[in-house]
C-alpha positions as CSV (number, residue, x, y, z in Angstrom):
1,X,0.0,0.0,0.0
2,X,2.8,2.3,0.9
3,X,4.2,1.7,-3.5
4,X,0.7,3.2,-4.0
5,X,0.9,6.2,-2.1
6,X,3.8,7.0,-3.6
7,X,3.0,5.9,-7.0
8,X,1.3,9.8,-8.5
9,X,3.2,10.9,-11.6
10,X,6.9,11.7,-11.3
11,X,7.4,15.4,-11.2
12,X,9.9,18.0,-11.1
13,X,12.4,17.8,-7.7
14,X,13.2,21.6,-8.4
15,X,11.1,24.2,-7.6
16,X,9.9,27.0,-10.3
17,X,12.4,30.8,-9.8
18,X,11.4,33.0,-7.4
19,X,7.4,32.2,-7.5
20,X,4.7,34.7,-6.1
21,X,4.5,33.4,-2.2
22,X,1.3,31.7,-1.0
23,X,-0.2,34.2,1.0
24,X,-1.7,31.8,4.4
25,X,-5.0,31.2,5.6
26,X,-3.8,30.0,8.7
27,X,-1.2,31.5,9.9
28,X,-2.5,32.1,13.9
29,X,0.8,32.9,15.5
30,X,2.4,35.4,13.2
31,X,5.5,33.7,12.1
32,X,4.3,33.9,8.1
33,X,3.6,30.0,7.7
34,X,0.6,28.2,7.7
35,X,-0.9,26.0,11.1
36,X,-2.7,22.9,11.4
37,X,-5.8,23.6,14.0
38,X,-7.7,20.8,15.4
39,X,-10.5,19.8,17.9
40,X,-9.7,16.5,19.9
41,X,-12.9,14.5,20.9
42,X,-12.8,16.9,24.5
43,X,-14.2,20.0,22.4
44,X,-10.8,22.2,23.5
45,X,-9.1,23.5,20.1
46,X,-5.3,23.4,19.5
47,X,-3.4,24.6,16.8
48,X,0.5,23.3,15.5
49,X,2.6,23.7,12.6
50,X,3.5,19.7,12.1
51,X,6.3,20.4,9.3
52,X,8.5,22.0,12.0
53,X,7.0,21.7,15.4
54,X,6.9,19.2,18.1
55,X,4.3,21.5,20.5
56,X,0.5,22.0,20.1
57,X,-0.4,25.6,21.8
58,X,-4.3,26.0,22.6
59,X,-6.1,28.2,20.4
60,X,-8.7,29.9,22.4
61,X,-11.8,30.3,20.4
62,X,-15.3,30.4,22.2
63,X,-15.1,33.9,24.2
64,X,-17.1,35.5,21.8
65,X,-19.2,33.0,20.5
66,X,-22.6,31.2,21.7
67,X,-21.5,29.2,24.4
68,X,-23.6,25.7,23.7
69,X,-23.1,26.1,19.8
70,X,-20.7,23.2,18.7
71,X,-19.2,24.4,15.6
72,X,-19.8,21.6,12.7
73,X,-16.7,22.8,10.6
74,X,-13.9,25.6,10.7
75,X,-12.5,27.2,7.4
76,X,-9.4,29.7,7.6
77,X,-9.4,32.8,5.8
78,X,-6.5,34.7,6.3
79,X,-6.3,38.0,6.6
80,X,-9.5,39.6,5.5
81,X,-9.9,43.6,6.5
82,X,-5.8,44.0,6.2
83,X,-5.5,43.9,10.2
84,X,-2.3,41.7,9.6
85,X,-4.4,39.2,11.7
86,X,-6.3,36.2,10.1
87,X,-10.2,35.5,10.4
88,X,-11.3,32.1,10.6
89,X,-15.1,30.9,9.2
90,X,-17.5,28.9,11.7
91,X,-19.9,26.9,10.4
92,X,-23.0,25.6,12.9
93,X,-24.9,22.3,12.1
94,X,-27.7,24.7,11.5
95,X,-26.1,26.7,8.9
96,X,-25.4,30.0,10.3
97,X,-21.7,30.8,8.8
98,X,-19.7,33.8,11.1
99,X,-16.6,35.8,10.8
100,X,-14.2,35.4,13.7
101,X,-11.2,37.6,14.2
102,X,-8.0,36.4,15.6
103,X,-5.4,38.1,17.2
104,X,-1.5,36.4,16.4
105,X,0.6,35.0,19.3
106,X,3.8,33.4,19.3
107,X,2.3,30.4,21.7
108,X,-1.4,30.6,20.9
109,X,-4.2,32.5,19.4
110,X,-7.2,34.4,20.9
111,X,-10.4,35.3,19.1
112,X,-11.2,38.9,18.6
113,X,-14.8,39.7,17.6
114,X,-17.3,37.7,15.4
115,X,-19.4,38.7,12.7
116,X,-22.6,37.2,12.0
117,X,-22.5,36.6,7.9
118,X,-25.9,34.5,7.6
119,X,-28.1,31.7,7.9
120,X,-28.7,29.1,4.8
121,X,-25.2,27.3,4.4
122,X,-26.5,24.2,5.7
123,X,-27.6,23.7,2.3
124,X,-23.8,22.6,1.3
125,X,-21.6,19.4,1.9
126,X,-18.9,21.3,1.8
127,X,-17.5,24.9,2.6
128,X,-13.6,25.6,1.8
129,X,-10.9,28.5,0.9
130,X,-8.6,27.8,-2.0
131,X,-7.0,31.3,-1.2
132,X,-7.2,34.2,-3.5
133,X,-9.0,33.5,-6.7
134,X,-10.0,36.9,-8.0
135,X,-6.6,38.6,-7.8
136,X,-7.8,41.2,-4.7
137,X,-4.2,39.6,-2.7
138,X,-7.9,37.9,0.1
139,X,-9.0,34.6,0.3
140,X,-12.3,33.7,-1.2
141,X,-14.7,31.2,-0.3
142,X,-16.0,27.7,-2.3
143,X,-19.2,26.3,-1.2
144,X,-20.3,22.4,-3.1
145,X,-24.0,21.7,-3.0
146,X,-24.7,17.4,-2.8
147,X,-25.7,17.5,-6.5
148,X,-22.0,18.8,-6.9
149,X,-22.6,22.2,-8.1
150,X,-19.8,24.6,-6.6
151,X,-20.4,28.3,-6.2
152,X,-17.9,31.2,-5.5
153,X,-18.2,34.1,-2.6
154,X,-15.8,36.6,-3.4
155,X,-14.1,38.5,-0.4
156,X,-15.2,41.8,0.2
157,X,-13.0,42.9,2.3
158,X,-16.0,44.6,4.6
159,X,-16.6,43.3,8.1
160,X,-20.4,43.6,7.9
161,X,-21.0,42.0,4.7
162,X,-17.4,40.2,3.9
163,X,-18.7,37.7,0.8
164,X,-20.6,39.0,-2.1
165,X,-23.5,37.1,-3.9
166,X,-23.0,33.6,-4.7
167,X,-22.1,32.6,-8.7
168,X,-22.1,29.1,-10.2
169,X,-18.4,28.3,-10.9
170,X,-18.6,24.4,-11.7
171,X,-20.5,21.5,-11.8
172,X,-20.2,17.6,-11.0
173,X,-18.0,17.9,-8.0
174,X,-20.3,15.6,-6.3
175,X,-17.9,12.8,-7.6
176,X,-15.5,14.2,-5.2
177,X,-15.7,12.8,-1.6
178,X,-12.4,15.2,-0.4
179,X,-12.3,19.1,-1.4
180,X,-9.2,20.7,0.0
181,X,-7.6,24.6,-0.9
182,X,-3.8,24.2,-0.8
183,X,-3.5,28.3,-1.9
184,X,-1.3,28.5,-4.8
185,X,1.2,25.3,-5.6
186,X,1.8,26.2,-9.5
187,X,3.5,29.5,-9.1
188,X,0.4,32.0,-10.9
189,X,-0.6,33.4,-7.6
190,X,-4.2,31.9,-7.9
191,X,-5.8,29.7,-5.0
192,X,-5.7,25.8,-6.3
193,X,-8.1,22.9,-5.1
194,X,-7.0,18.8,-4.9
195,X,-9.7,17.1,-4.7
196,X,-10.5,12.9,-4.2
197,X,-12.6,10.2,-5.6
198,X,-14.1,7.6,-3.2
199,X,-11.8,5.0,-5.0
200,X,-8.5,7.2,-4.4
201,X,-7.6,8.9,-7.4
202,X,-6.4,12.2,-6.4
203,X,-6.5,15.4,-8.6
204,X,-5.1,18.7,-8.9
205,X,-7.3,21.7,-10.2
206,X,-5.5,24.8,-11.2
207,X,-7.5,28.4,-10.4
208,X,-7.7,30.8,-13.3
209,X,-8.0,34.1,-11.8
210,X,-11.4,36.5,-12.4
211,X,-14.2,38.5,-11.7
212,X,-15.7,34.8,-12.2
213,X,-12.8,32.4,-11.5
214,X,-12.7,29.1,-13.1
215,X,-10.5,26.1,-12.8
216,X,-8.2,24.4,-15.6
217,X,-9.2,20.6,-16.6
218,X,-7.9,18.3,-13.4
219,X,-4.6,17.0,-13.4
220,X,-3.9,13.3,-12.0
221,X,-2.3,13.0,-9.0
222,X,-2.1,9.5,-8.8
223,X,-3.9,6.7,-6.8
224,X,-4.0,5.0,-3.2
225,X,-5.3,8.0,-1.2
226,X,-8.0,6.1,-0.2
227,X,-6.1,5.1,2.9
228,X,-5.9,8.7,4.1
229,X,-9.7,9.4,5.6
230,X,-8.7,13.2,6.2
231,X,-6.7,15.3,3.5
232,X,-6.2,19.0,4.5
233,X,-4.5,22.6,3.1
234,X,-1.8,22.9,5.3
235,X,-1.0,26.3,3.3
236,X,3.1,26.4,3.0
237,X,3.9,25.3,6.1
238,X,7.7,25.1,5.2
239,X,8.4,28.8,3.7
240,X,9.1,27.9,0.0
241,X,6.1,29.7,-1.2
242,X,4.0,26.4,-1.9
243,X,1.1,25.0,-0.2
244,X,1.2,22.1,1.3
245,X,-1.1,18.8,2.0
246,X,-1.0,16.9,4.8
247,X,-2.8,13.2,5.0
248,X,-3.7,11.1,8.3
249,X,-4.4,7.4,8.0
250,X,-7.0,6.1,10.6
251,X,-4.1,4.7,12.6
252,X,-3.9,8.6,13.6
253,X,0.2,9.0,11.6
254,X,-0.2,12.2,9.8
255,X,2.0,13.0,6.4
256,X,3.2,15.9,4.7
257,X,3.1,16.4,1.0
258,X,5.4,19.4,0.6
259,X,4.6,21.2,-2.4
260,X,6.9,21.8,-5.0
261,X,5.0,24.1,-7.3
262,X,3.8,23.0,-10.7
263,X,0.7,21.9,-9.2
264,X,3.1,19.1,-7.7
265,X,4.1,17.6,-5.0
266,X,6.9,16.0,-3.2
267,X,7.1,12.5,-1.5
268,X,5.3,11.9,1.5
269,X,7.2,13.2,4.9
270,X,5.6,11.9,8.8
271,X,4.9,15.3,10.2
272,X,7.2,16.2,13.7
273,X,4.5,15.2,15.6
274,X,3.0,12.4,13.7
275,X,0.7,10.1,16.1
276,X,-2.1,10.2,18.1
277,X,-4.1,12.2,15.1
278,X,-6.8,9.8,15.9
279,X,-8.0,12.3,18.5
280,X,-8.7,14.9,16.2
281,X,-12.6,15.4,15.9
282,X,-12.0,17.8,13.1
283,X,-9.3,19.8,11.6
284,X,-9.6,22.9,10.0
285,X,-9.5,22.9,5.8
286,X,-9.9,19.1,6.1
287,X,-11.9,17.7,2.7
288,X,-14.1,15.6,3.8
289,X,-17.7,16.4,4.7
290,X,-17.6,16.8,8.4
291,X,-19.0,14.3,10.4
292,X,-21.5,16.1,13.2
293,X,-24.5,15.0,15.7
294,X,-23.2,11.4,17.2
295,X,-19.8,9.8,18.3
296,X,-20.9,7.4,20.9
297,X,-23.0,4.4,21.4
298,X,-25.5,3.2,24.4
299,X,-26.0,-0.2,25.4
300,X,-28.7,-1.5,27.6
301,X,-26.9,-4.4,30.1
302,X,-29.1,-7.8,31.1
303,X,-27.9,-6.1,34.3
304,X,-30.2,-3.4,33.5
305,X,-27.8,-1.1,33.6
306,X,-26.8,1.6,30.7
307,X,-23.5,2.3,29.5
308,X,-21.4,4.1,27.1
309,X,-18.9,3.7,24.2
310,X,-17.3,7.0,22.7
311,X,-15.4,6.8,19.5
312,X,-11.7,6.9,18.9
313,X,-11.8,8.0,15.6
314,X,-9.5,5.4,14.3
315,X,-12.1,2.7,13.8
316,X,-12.3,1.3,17.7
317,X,-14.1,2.3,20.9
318,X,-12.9,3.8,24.3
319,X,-13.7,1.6,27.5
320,X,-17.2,1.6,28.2
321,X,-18.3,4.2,31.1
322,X,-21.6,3.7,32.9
323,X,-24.5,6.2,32.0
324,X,-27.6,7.0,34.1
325,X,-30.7,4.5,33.6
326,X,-33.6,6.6,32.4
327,X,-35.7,6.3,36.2
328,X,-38.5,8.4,35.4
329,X,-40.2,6.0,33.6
330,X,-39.9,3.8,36.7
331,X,-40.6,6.6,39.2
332,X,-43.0,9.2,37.6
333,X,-44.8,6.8,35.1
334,X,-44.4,3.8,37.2
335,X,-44.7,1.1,34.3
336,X,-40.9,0.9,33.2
337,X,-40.1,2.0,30.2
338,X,-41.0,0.4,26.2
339,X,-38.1,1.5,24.4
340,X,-35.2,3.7,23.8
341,X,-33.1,5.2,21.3
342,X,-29.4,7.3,21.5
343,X,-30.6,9.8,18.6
344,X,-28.2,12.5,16.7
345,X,-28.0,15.8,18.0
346,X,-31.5,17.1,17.8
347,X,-29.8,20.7,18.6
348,X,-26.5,22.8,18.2
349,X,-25.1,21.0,20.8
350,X,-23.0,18.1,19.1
351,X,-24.3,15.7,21.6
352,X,-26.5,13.0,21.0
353,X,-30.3,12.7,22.9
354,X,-31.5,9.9,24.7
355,X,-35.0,9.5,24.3
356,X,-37.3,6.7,25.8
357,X,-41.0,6.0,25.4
358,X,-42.1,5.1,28.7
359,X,-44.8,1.8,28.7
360,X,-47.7,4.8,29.3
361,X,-46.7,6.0,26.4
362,X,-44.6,9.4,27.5
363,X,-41.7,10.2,25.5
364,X,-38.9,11.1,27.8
365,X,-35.0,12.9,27.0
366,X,-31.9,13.1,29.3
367,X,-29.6,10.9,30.4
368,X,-32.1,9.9,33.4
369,X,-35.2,10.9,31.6
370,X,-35.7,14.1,33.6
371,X,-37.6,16.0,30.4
372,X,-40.6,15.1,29.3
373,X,-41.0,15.8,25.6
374,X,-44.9,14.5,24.8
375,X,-47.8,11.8,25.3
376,X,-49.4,9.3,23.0
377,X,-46.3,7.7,21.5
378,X,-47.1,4.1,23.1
379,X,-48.4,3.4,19.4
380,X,-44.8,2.8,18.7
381,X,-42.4,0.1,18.1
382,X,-39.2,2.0,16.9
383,X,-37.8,5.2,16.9
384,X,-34.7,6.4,15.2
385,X,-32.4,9.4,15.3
386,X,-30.3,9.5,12.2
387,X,-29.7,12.8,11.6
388,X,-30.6,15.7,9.8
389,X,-33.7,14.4,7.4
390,X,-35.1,17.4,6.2
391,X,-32.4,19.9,5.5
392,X,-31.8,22.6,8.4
393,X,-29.2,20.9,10.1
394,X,-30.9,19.7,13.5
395,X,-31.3,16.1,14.0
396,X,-34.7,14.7,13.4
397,X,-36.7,11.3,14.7
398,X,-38.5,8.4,12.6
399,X,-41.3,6.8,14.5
400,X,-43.0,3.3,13.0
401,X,-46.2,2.1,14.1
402,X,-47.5,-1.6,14.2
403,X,-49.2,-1.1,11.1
404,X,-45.7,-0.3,9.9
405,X,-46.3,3.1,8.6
406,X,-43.0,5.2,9.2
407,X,-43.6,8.6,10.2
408,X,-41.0,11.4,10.6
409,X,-40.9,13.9,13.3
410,X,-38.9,17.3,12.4
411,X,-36.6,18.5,15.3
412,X,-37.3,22.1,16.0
413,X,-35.3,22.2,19.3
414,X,-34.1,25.7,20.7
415,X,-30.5,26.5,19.7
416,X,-29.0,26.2,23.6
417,X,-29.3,22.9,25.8
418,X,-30.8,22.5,28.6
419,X,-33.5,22.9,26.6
420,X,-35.9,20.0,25.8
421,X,-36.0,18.4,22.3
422,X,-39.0,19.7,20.5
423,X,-40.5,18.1,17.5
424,X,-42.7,19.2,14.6
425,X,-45.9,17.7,13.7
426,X,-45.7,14.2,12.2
427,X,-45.5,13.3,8.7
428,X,-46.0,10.2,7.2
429,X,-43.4,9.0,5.2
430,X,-45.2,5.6,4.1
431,X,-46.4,2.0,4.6
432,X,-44.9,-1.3,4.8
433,X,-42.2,-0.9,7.2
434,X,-42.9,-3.7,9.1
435,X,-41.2,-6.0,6.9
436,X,-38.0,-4.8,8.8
437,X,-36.9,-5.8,12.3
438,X,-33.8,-3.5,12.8
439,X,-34.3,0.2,11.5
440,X,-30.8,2.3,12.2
441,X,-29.0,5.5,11.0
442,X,-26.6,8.0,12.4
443,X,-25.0,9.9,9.7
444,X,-24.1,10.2,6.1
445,X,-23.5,6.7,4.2
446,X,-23.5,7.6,0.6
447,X,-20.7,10.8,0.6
448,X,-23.3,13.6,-0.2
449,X,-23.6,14.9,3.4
450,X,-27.3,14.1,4.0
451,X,-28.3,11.8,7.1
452,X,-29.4,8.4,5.7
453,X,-30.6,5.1,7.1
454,X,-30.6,1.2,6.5
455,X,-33.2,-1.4,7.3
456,X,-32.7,-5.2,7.8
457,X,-35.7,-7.8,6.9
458,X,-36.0,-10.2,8.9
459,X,-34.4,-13.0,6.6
460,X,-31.2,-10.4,6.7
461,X,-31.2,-8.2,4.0
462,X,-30.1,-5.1,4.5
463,X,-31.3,-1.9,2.6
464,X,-30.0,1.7,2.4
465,X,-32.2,4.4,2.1
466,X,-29.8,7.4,0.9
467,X,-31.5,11.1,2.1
468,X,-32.9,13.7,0.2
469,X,-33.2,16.4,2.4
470,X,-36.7,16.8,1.5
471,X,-39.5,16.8,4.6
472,X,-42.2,15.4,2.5
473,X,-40.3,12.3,1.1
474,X,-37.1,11.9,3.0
475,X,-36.0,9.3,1.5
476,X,-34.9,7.6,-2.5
477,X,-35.8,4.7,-3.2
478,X,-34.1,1.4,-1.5
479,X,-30.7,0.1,-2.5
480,X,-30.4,-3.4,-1.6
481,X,-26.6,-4.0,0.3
482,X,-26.6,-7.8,0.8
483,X,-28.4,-10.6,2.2
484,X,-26.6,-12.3,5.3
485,X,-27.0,-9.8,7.9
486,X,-29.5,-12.0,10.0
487,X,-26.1,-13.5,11.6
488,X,-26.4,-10.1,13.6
489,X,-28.3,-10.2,16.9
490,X,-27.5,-6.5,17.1
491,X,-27.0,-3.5,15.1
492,X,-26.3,-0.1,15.8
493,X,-25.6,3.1,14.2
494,X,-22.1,5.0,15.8
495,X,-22.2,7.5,13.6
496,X,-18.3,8.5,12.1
497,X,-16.3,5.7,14.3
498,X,-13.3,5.6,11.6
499,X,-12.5,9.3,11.0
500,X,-13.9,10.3,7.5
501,X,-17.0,11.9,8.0
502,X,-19.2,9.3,6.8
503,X,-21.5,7.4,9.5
504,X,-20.3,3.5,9.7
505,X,-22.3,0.4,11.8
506,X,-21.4,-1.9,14.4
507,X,-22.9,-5.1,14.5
508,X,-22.6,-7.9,17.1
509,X,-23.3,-11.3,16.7
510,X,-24.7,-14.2,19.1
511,X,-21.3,-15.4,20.2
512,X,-20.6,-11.7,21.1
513,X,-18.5,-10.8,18.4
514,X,-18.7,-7.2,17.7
515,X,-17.9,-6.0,13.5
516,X,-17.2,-2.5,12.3
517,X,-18.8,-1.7,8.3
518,X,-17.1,1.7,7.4
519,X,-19.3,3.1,5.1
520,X,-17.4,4.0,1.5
521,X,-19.5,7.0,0.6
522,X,-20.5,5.4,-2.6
523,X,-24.0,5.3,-3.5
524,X,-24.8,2.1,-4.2
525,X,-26.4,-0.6,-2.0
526,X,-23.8,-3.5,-2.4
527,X,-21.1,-1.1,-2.2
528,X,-22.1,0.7,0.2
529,X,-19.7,-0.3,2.9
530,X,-16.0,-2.3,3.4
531,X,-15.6,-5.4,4.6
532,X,-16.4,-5.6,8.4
533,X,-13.6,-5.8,10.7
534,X,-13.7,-7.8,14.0
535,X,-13.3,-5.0,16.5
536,X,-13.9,-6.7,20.1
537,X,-15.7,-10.0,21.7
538,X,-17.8,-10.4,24.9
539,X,-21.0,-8.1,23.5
540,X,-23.4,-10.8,24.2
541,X,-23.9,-9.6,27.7
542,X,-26.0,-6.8,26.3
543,X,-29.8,-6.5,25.4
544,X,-29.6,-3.9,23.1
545,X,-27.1,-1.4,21.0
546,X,-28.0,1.9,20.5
């Protein structure tokens, strides 16, 4: 595998005469080279420059921003109102995009003020900065829709309105499952993009420089980049004028491509500090659609008990911790309670919701069912939280009757926990759902950034149903995945347990055996995920997997 990564074309060792150098997007401390910035699984945000440092300095960023809000992605901008101090782009789940100001220190860097720019982005799967594409020396702003189109905000330079109006650039992008701006690597002083397929192939796409910008026809890069599941801009991180890539496997080992101009780039490097990348949530001009609304599973013990699993991010689980049983529905309803679920973030908060429909038919939230969120859903025998269905980024909930009509429930929960999840009225989504006895979803399967699902018969097949974003049908039609999958005497939905966005499943069988299926974000049924991988035993002492 390591032949492959190394196998794009053969290219020039010697770097082009004194080319125009890369202004960065993220240079936080002032020293006129780019930085890596990244949020570990504990929400705290760090920033390093792995091409020459061993040392990560905190980069303090939530003084001046909502204080529950957990950002869904992170886009550097360099230095926008000529301040000599980079902004940096926050994205919410929600998609409200605002401007924050930084101010440059040798160990760290510390937010300024924010600028509110707007609402709407949620409707991209992807938002990045390729650097300067309209010759005004600022970064501008990409933004890829899931049908691929890719539109271009040009930097305005003013702090109350900083992008101007949004203009169609390019089209069929969706074929792309990593976007990344690298600034200028081929020496014309125009912002470039490298881009990925899901099978690997890596491309580089040259900026040509305009009122409208446009990109040249994409140049191979070669093949085998399928075993990075983050690629990210590290903008020149080694002073030679050239942006850089870097590349982590989902062992956590990070790699720098140095670039060598030419739309180029040199032999793979390990960074200075080139482990433990595992532990990074999300790092800033990463490619991939960011992963957002659940890390973590529940499981139900024959002990009665709950506990908890929290992602790595390299494919495996952390050591379970025990979690609060849901009482009320012991105490207050006094029946015990009929079933639960560990839904996506139905909020801003990043955290998923445990919900549990007590036997008289109250629908509970909270770790120990403290909220009650409504009556009457007793006529229920599942209940799902996959994600965003509908399109405004807040996780929403499937309920499916005995008659095995599906119905969806839009989340229209208040921006700032502790509040209680909320849901719209129900619509129904249709009939004949009760040919399935496992209904799951946390996440993105097919690579387009829209929460999906899959459903297992009960003679194990399994079925994806990819997302449209639509309320009214939220779902395309079924793609079958593969027969066998009655083997399974438990599935669950993690969410993105392997690093690259996309939502995976676990699945345990009756000896106890627990299997990870990382999804490929290919939009197929059969291909829909990898082979599983054996990632633990001794599962069998559980009920249930949520």
């Amino acid at each position: 595998m390591a032949g492959m990564l190394l196998s794009h074309p053969a290219v020039a060792e010697t770097v082009p005469p004194n080319p125009p150098k890369a202004l960065p997007r993220a240079d936080f401390t002032g020293d006129g080279l780019g930085e890596i910035v990244y949020r570990p699984f504990t929400g705290r945000l760090w920033l390093t420059n792995p091409a020459i440092s061993h040392t990560a300095f905190e980069f303090y960023l939530e003084e001046d921003l909502p204080g529950d809000v957990s950002f869904k992605d992170y886009v550097p901008v360099g230095d926008q109102d000529g301040d000599g101090a980079p902004e940096l782009l926050v994205v919410s789940a929600d998609g409200t995009l605002r401007m924050v100001r930084t101010q440059p220190n040798v160990n760290a860097a510390y937010v300024g003020e924010s600028t509110r720019v707007g609402p709407g982005w949620q409707i991209y799967n992807k938002v990045l900065s390729p650097g300067d594409l309209n010759g005004d020396a600022r970064a501008d702003v990409l933004a890829r829709t899931p049908g691929g189109d890719v539109y271009f905000y040009a930097s305005t330079g003013d702090k109350a309105a900083p992008f101007g109006p949004r203009v169609k650039i390019a089209g069929g992008w969706q074929i792309y499952d990593q976007l990344v701006g690298v600034t200028d690597n081929d020496g014309d002083g125009v912002g470039d993009v490298v881009t990925r397929t899901p099978s690997g192939q890596l491309f580089f796409h040259s900026g040509i420089a305009g009122v409208t910008p446009a990109f040249k026809p994409p140049v191979g890069l070669g093949s085998g980049w399928g075993v990075y599941n983050q690629i990210a801009g590290g903008d020149d991180l080694d002073g030679d004028g050239n942006g850089d890539l870097v590349a982590r496997t989902v062992d956590g080992s990070l790699y720098i491509y140095k670039g060598l101009g030419q739309g180029r780039f040199a032999q793979r490097t390990l960074g200075t500090w080139n482990s433990g990348w595992q532990q990074a949530d999300v790092i800033f001009g990463a490619g991939g659609n960011p992963a957002y609304g659940k890390s973590r599973i529940q499981a139900l013990g024959t002990d009665g008990k709950f506990y908890t699993y929290q992602s790595l991010g390299n494919g495996l689980l952390a050591p379970r911790r025990q979690a609060p049983s849901p009482y009320q529905c012991n105490v207050s309803h006094g029946v015990g309670t009929k079933m639960f679920t560990l839904a996506s973030d139905t909020g801003l908060d990043n955290r998923p919701d445990m919900l549990a429909v007590c036997k008289d038919g109250v629908l509970t939230s909270g770790s120990d069912g403290q909220y009650t969120i409504g009556k009457g859903w007793g006529i229920y025998n599942t209940l799902v939280g996959p994600g965003d269905l509908t399109g405004d980024g807040k996780g929403d909930l499937l309920a499916r009757d005995t008659s095995g009509y599906l119905y969806l429930y839009r989340s229209t929960t208040e921006q700032f926990p502790p509040s209680v999840p909320v849901f719209a009225s129900r619509v129904k989504v249709g009939s004949g759902w009760g040919v399935y006895d496992r209904i799951v979803g946390a996440g993105d399967y097919t690579g387009d950034g829209r929460a999906d699902i899959v459903a297992r018969t009960s003679a194990g097949d399994l079925y994806l149903y990819a997302g449209t974003g639509s309320t009214s049908a939220p779902f395309k039609p079924r793609l079958k995945v593969g027969p066998g999958w009655q083997i399974y005497s438990k599935l669950a939905a993690i969410g993105d347990v392997d690093g690259d966005g996309r939502g995976d499943l676990l699945a345990a069988d009756r000896s106890g055996n627990l299997y990870r299926y990382s999804s490929t974000g290919v939009a197929t049924g059969s291909g829909a995920f990898r082979a599983r991988v054996l990632i633990g035993g001794g599962w069998n002492i559980y009920r249930e997997l949520q």
